[in-house]
C-alpha positions as CSV (number, residue, x, y, z in Angstrom):
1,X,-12.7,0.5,9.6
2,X,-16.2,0.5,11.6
3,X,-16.0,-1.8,14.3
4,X,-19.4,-3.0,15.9
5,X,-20.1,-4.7,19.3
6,X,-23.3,-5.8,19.7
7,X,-24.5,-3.1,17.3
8,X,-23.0,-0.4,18.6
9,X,-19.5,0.7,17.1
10,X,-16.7,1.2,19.1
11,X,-13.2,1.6,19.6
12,X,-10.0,-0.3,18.4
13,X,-8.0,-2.4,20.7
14,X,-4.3,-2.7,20.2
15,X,-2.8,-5.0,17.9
16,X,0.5,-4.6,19.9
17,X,1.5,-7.3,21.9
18,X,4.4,-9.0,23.6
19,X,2.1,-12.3,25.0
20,X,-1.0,-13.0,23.1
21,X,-3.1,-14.6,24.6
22,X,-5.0,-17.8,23.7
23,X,-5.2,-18.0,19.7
24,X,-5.9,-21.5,18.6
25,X,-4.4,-22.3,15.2
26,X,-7.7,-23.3,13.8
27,X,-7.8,-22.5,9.7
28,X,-4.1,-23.1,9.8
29,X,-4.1,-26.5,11.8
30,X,-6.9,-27.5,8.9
31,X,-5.4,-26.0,5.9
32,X,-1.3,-25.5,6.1
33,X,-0.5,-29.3,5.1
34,X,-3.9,-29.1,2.7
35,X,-1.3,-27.2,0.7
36,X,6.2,-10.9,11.3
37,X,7.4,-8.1,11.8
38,X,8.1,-6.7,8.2
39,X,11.3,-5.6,7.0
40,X,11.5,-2.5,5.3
41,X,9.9,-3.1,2.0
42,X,8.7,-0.6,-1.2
43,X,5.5,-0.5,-2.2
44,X,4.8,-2.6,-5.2
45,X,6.5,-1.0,-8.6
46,X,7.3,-3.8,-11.0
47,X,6.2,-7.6,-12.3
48,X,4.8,-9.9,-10.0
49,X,5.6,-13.6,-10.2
50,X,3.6,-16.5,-11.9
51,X,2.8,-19.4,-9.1
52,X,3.3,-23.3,-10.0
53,X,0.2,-25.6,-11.0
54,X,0.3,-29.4,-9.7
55,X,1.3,-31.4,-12.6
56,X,0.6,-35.3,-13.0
57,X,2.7,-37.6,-10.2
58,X,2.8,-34.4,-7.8
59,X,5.2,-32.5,-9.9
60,X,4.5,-29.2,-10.8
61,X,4.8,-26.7,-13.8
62,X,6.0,-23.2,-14.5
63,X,2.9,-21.8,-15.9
64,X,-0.3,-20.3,-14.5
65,X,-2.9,-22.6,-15.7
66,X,-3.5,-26.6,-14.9
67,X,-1.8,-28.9,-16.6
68,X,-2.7,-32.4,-16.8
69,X,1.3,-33.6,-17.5
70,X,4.9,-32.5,-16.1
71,X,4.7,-29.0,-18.1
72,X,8.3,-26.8,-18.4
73,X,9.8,-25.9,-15.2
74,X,10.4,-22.3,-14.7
75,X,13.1,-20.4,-12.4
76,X,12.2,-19.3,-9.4
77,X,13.1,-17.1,-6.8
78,X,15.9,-17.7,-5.0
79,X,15.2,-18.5,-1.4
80,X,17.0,-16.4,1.9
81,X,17.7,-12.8,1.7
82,X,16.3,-10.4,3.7
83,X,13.5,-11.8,6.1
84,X,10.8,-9.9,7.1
85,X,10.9,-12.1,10.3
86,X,14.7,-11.0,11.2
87,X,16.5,-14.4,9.4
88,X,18.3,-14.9,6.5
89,X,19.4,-17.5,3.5
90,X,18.3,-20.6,2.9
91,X,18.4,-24.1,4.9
92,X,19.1,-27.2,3.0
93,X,16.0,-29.5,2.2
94,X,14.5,-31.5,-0.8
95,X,14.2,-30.2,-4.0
96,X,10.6,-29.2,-5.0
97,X,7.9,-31.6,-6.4
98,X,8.2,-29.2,-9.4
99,X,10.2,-25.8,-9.7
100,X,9.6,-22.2,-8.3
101,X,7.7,-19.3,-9.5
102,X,7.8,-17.9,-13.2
103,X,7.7,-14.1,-14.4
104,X,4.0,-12.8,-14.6
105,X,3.3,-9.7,-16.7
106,X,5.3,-6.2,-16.1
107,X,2.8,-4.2,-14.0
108,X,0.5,-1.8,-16.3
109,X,-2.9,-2.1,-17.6
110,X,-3.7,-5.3,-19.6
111,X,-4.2,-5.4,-23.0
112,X,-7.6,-4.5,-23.6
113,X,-8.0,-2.4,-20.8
114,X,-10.9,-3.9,-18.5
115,X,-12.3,-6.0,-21.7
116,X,-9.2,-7.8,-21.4
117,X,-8.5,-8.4,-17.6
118,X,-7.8,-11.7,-16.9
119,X,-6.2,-13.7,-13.4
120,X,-2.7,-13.3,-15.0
121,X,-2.9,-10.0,-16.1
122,X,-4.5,-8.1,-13.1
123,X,-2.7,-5.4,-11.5
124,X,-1.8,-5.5,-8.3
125,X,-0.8,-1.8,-7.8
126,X,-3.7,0.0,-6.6
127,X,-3.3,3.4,-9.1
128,X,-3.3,0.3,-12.0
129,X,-6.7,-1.1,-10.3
130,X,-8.7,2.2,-10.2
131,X,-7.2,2.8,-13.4
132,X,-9.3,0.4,-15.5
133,X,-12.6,1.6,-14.2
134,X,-12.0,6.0,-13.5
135,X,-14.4,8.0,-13.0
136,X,-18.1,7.7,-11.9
137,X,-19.9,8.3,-15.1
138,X,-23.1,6.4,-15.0
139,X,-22.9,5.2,-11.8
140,X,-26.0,3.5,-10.0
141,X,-27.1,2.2,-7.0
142,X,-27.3,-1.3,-8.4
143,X,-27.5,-3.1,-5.7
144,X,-27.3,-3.8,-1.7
145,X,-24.4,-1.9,-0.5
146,X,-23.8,-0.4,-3.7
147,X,-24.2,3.4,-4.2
148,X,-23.2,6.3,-7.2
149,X,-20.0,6.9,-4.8
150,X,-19.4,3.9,-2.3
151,X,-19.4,0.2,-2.3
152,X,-20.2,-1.3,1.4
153,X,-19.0,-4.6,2.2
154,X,-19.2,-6.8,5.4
155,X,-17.0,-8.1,7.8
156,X,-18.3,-10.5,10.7
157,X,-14.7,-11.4,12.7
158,X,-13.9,-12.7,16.2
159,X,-12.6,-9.6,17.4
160,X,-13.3,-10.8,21.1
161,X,-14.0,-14.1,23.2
162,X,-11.4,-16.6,24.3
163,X,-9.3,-16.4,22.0
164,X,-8.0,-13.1,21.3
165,X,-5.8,-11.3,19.5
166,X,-5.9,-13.6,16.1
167,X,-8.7,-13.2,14.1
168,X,-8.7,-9.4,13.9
169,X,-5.6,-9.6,11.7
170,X,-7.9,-10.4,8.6
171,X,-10.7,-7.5,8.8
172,X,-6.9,-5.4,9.2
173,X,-6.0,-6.7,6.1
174,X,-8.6,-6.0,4.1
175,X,-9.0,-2.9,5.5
176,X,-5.4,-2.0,4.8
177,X,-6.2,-3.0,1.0
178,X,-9.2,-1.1,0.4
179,X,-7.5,2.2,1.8
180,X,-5.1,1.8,-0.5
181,X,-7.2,1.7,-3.7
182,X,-9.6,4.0,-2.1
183,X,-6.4,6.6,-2.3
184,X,-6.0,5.3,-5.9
185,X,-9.6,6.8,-6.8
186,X,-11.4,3.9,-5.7
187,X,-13.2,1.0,-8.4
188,X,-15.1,2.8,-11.2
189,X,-14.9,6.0,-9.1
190,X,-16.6,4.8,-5.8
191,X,-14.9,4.3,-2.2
192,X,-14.9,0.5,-1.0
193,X,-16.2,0.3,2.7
194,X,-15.8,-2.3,5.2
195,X,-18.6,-2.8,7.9
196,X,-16.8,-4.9,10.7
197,X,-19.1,-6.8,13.6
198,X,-17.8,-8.5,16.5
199,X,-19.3,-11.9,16.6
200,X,-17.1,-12.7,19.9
201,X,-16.2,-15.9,18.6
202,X,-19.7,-17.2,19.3
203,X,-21.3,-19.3,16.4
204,X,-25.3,-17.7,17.2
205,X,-24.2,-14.2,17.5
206,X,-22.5,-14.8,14.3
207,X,-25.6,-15.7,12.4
208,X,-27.5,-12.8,14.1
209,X,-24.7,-10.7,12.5
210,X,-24.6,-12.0,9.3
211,X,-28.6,-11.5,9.7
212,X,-27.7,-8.2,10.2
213,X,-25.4,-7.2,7.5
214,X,-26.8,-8.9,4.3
215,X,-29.2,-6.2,3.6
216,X,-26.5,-3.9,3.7
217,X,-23.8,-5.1,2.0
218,X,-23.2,-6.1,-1.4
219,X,-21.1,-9.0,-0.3
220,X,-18.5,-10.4,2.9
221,X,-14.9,-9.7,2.6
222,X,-12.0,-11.1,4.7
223,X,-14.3,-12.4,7.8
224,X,-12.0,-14.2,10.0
225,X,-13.7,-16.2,13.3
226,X,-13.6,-19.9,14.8
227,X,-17.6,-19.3,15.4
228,X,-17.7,-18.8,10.9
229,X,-20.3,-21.5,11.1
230,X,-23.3,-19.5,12.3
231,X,-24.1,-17.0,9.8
232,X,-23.1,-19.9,6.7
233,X,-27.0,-20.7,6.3
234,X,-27.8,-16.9,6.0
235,X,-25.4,-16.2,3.1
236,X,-26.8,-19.5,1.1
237,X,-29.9,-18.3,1.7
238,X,-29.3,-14.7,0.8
239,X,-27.2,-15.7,-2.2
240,X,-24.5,-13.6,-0.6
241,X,-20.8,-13.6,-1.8
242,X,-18.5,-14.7,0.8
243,X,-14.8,-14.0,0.5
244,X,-12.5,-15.1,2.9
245,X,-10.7,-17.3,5.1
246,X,-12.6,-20.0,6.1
247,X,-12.1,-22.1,9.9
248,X,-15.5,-24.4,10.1
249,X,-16.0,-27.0,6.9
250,X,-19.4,-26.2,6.4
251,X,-18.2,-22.4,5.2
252,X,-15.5,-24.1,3.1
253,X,-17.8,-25.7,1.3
254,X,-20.6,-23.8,0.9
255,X,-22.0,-22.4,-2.5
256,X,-21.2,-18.6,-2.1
257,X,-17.8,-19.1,-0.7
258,X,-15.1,-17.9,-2.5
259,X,-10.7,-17.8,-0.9
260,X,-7.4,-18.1,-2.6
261,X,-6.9,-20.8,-0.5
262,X,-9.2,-23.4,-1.1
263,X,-11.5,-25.3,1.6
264,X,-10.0,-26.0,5.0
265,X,-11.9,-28.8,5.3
266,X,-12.5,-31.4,2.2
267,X,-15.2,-33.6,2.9
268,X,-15.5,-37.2,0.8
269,X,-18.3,-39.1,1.6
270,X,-18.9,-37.0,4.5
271,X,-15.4,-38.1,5.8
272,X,-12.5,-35.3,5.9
273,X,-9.2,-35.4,3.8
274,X,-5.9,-33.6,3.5
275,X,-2.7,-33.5,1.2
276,X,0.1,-35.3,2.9
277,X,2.5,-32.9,1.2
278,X,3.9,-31.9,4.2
279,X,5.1,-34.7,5.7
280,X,6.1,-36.1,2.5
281,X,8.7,-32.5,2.3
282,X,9.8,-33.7,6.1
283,X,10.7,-37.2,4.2
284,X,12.8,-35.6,2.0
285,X,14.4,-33.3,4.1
286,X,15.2,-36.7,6.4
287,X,13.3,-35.4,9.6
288,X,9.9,-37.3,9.5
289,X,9.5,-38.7,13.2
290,X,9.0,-42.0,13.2
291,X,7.1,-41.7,16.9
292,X,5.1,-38.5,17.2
293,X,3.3,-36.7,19.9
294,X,0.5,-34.2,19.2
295,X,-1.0,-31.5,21.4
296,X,-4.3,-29.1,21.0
297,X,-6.4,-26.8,23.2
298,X,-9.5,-28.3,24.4
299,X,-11.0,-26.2,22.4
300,X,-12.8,-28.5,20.2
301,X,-12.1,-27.7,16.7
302,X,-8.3,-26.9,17.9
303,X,-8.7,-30.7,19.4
304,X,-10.2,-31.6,15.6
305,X,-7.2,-30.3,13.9
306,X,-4.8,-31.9,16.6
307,X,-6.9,-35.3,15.7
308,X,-6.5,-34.9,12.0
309,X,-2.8,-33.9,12.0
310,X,-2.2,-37.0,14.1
311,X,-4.1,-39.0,11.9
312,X,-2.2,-38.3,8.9
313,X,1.3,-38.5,10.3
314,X,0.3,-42.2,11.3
315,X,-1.2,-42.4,7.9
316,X,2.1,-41.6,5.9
317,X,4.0,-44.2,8.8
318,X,4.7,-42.4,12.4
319,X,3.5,-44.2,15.4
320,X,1.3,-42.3,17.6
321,X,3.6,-41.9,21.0
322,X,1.5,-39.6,22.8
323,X,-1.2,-37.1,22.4
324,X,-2.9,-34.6,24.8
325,X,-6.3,-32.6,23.0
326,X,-7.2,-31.4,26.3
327,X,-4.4,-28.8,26.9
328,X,-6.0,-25.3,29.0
329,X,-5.0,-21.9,27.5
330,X,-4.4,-21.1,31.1
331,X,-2.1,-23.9,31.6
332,X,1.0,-22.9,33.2
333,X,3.8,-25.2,32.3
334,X,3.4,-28.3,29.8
335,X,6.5,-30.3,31.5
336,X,4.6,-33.2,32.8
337,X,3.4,-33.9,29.2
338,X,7.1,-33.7,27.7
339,X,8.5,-36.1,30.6
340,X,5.9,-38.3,29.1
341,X,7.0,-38.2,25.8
342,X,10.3,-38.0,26.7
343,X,9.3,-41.8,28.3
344,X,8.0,-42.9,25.9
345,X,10.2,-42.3,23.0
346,X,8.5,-39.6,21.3
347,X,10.9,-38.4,18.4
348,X,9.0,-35.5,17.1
349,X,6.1,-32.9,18.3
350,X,3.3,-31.3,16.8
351,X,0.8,-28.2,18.1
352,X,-2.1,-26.9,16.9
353,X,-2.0,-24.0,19.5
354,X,-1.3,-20.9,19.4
355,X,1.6,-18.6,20.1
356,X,1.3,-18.3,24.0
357,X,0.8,-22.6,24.3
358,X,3.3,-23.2,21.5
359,X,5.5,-21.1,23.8
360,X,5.0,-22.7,26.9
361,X,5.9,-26.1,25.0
362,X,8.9,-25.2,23.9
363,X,10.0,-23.8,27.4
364,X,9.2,-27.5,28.9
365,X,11.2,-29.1,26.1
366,X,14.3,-26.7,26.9
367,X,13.7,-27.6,30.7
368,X,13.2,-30.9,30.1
369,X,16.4,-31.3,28.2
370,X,14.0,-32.6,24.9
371,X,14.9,-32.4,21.8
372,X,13.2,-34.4,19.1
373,X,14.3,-34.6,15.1
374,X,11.2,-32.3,14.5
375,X,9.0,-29.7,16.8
376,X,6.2,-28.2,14.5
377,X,3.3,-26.2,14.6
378,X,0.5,-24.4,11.9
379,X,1.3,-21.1,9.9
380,X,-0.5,-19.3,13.0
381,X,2.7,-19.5,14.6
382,X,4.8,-17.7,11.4
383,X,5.0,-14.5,13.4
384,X,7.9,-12.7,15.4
385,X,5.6,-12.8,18.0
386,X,5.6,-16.6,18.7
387,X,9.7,-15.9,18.5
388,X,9.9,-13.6,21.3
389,X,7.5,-15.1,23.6
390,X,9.1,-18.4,23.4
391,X,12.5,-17.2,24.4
392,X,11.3,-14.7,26.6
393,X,10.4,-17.7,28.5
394,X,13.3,-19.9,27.5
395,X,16.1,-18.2,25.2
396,X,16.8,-20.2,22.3
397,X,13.8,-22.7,22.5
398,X,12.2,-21.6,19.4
399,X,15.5,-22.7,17.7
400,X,14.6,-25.4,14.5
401,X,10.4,-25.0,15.2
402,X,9.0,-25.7,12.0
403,X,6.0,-23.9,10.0
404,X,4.5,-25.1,6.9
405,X,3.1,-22.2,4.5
406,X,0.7,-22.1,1.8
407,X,1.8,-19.1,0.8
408,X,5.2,-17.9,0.0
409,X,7.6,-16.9,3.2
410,X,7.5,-13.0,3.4
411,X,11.1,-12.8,3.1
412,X,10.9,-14.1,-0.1
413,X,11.1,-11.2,-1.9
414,X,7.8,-11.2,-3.7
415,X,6.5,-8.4,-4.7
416,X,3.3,-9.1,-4.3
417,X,3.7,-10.1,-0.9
418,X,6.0,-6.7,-0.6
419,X,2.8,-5.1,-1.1
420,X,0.9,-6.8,1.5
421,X,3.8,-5.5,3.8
422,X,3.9,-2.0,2.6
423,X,-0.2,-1.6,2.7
424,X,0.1,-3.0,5.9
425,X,2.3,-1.1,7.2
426,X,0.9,2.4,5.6
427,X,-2.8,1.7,6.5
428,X,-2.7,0.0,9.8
429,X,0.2,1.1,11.5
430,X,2.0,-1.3,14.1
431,X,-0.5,-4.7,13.0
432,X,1.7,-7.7,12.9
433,X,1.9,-9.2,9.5
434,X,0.5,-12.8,9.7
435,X,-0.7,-16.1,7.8
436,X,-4.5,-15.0,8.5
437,X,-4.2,-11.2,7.5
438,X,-2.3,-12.2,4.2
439,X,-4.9,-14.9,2.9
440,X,-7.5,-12.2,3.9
441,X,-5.8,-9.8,2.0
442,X,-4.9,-12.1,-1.1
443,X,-8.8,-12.8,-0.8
444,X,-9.5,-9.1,-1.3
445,X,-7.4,-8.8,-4.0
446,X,-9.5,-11.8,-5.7
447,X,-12.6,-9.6,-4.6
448,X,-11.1,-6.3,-6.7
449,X,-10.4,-8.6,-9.8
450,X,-14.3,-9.9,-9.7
451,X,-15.5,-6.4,-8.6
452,X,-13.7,-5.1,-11.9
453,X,-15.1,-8.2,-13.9
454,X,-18.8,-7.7,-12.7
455,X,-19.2,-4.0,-15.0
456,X,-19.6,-0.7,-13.4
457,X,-22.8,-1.4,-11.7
458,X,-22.7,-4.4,-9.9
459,X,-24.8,-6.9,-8.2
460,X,-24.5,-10.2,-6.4
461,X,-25.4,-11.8,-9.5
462,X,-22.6,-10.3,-11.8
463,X,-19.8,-10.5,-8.5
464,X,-20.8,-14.4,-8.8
465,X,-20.6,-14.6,-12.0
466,X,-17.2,-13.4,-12.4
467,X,-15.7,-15.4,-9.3
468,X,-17.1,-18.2,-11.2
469,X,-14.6,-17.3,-14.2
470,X,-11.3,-17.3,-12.1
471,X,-9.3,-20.3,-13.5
472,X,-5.5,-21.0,-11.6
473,X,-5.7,-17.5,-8.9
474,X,-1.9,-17.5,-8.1
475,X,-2.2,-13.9,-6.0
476,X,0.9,-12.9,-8.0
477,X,2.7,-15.9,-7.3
478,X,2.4,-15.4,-4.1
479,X,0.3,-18.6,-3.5
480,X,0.0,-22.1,-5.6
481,X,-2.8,-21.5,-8.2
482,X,-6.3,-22.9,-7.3
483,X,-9.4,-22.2,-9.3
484,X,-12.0,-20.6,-6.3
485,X,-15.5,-22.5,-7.7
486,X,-14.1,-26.2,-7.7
487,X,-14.0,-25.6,-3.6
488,X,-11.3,-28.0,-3.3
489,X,-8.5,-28.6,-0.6
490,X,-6.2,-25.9,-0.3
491,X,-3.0,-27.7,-2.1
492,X,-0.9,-29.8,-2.8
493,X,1.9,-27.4,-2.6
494,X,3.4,-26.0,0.9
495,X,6.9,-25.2,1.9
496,X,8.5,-25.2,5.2
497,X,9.9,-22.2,6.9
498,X,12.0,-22.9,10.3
499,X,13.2,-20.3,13.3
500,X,16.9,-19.9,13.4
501,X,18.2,-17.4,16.0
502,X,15.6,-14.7,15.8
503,X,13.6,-15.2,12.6
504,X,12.4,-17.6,10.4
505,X,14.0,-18.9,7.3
506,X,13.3,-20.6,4.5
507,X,13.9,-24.6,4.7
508,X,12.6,-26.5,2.1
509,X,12.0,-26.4,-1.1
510,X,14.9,-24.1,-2.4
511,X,12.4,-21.7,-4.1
512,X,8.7,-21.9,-4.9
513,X,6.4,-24.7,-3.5
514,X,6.7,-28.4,-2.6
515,X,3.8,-29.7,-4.4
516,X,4.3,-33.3,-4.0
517,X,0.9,-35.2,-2.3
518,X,-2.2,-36.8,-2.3
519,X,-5.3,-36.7,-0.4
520,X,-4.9,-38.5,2.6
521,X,-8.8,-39.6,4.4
522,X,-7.9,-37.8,8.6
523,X,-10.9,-38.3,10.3
């Protein structure tokens, strides 16, 4: 991709790392509950898998598309295996608020060709994708961005700033993606290009970058930055798309947004909710701490999600035992803060760091002899990396941390997530696979689909139009369905994943999602 800092482009840094530094969980914090180093996978050759739709009283059903009652369970895939994070088979838990995954069509084009595309039927495989539009016959410059043999798209990520080492993983994603169907042929014959600007995780220079990009661009793809607030105004007033991964609740909710994932931040009468799914799994899998501490950076929206996640344990019947929102990345040792909740009979933890202060954590709690019913932390931390930092400084203190996902585990077995792996791997050599990069990337996927749906010459208008369409996007089964324009709260299905030895595993549910919740009022 074409990286710019402060208009100029420039370089690459390495994704490689052995301690990242501070990466504040951010859209995970808001969104996991709202709900890697890869193993050795093929590239996507056969049927993806159908995900499951909240049904009435939380329960879920084994189709595609909403259902107002129960609905038919479906099997699912069977949890364990081969994890992409070095674990395998499953751990015991409760049983899901509905039942796993069903079979989605056999790969191939849809009946009907591109007339007959639908969410259910689209193609994953790239070849299949460039397939439905070949060819450049009557190609135009249609729009902004768009030309008889490319399509430009932009990218505004914190590449650089505090907290580094994080949001880059989504612009790899999608940039992964696009080389892959650009290899394919491309959509209707032309080569998708990704226009990435460094924003430095500062909400102004976001704006001024967005500023920059909208008359270039036929739409944003896969932006990923804490400072996403800036340019929000600028794509309203532009009438921009905007796919992606939203941090900030303003983005979430505004008009031209579009994710897989839903908003990270639900706003009812101006006042923030989330689904208590989670903690309503840990219930069932009998390790809901009945006295839990919190801890956040002092970054403020990392202390906003720390707030919010102790608010709705307290909600659903913990007492608060201790927090601390004020935590420094460059903190050296967190030890003082776990002899206080060590006094003061704190049975469970939650973070809303990042690797490195999640790390440090769990070295104090091994020190400190500490070991509640539950230590737990955002989907940032579902990555090898927060494994081998943590015992690097302690071995075995990562042992039974907990991760919620709204997305299936990539050990799973998916195939659709096999191919998030496989691009990954092919296209961007030695990035770590991660919870932002694959909601980027499942948000790309969306953008194809609606790209394909928008007719051979597109414009803002007719990409709108289609995203307005989507009804129940399940990326493959790869995530619970959610229909994009509603802008609702991510969820209410999640699933647990926890770090045995050295990789993560699947806890709870046995396959699929737990889609038991409600909206619970956080802040």
């Amino acid at each position: 991709m074409t990286v710019l800092r402060n208009g100029r482009a420039g370089g690459r840094r390495s994704g490689t790392l052995s301690r990242r530094p501070a990466a504040v969980a951010l859209l995970a914090a808001l969104s996991v509950v709202a709900a890697a180093c890869g193993a050795r996978v093929p590239p996507y050759l056969g049927a993806g898998q159908a995900g499951v739709t909240p049904g009435a009283g939380g329960q879920t059903t084994g189709s595609g598309s909403p259902s107002g009652a129960g609905g038919t369970p479906a099997a699912g895939p069977t949890s364990g295996g081969g994890s992409a994070l070095g674990a395998t088979g499953p751990a015991a838990g409760p049983a899901s608020g509905g039942s796993g995954p069903a079979a989605a069509p056999a790969g191939g084009a849809p009946a009907g060709g591109l007339a007959g595309l639908t969410p259910s039927s689209f193609p994953y495989n790239p070849a299949q994708q460039a397939a439905l539009c070949p060819g450049g016959g009557g190609n135009t410059a249609s729009a902004v961005g768009v030309t008889p043999t490319s399509i430009t798209l932009g990218n505004v990520s914190g590449l650089t700033g505090i907290l580094a080492n994080n949001f880059n993983q989504g612009p790899e994603a999608v940039e992964a993606l696009f080389k892959a169907v650009n290899s394919a042929g491309g959509i209707c014959g032309r080569q998708l290009q990704l226009q990435v600007e460094d924003d430095g995780q500062d909400a102004g220079k976001n704006a001024a970058d967005i500023a920059d990009e909208i008359p270039k661009v036929l739409a944003f793809v896969g932006s990923t930055s804490d400072a996403d607030n800036g340019g929000v105004q600028e794509m309203v007033n532009g009438n921009v798309p905007d796919l992606g991964v939203a941090i900030n609740g303003n983005r979430g909710s505004s008009s031209v947004y579009w994710s897989t994932n839903g908003a990270t931040q639900y706003l009812v009468n101006g006042h923030p909710e989330i689904y208590d799914s989670f903690v309503n799994g840990l219930k069932a899998a009998g390790n809901f701490p009945s006295k839990v501490a919190t801890l956040a950076y002092s970054i403020a929206i990392s202390a906003q999600a720390g707030q919010q996640f102790q608010n709705l344990f307290v909600h659903d019947g913990s007492q608060n035992c201790f927090t601390d929102f004020s935590v420094s990345p460059a903190t050296a040792s967190l030890d003082q803060d776990v002899l206080e909740m060590k006094s003061k009979g704190c049975n469970g933890v939650f973070t809303t760091m990042d690797v490195t202060g999640t790390a440090k954590l769990l070295a104090a709690m091994a020190r400190q002899n500490f070991h509640p019913v539950f230590k737990g932390t955002t989907f940032d931390g579902y990555t090898q990396s927060q494994i081998d930092v943590a015992n690097t400084d302690s071995p075995g203190s990562a042992d039974g941390l907990e991760a919620a996902l709204p997305f299936l585990p990539l050990s799973d077995g998916n195939p659709i997530v096999n191919l998030y792996l496989a691009e990954l791997r092919t296209y961007q050599p030695g990035k770590e696979p991660s919870g932002f990069g694959f909601e980027s990337w499942a948000t790309g996927q969306m953008f194809i689909y609606a790209l394909l749906k928008a007719g051979r010459n597109p414009t803002r208008a007719s990409l709108t139009q289609a995203l307005q369409g989507i009804d129940s996007w399940n990326t493959g089964g790869a995530t619970a369905p959610i229909t994009p324009r509603l802008r609702q709260p991510s969820g209410p299905c999640t699933m647990d994943v926890v770090v045995k030895g050295n990789g993560f595993t699947r806890k709870w549910p046995a396959s699929g999602f737990f889609c038991t919740g409600q909206l619970v009022p956080v802040g």
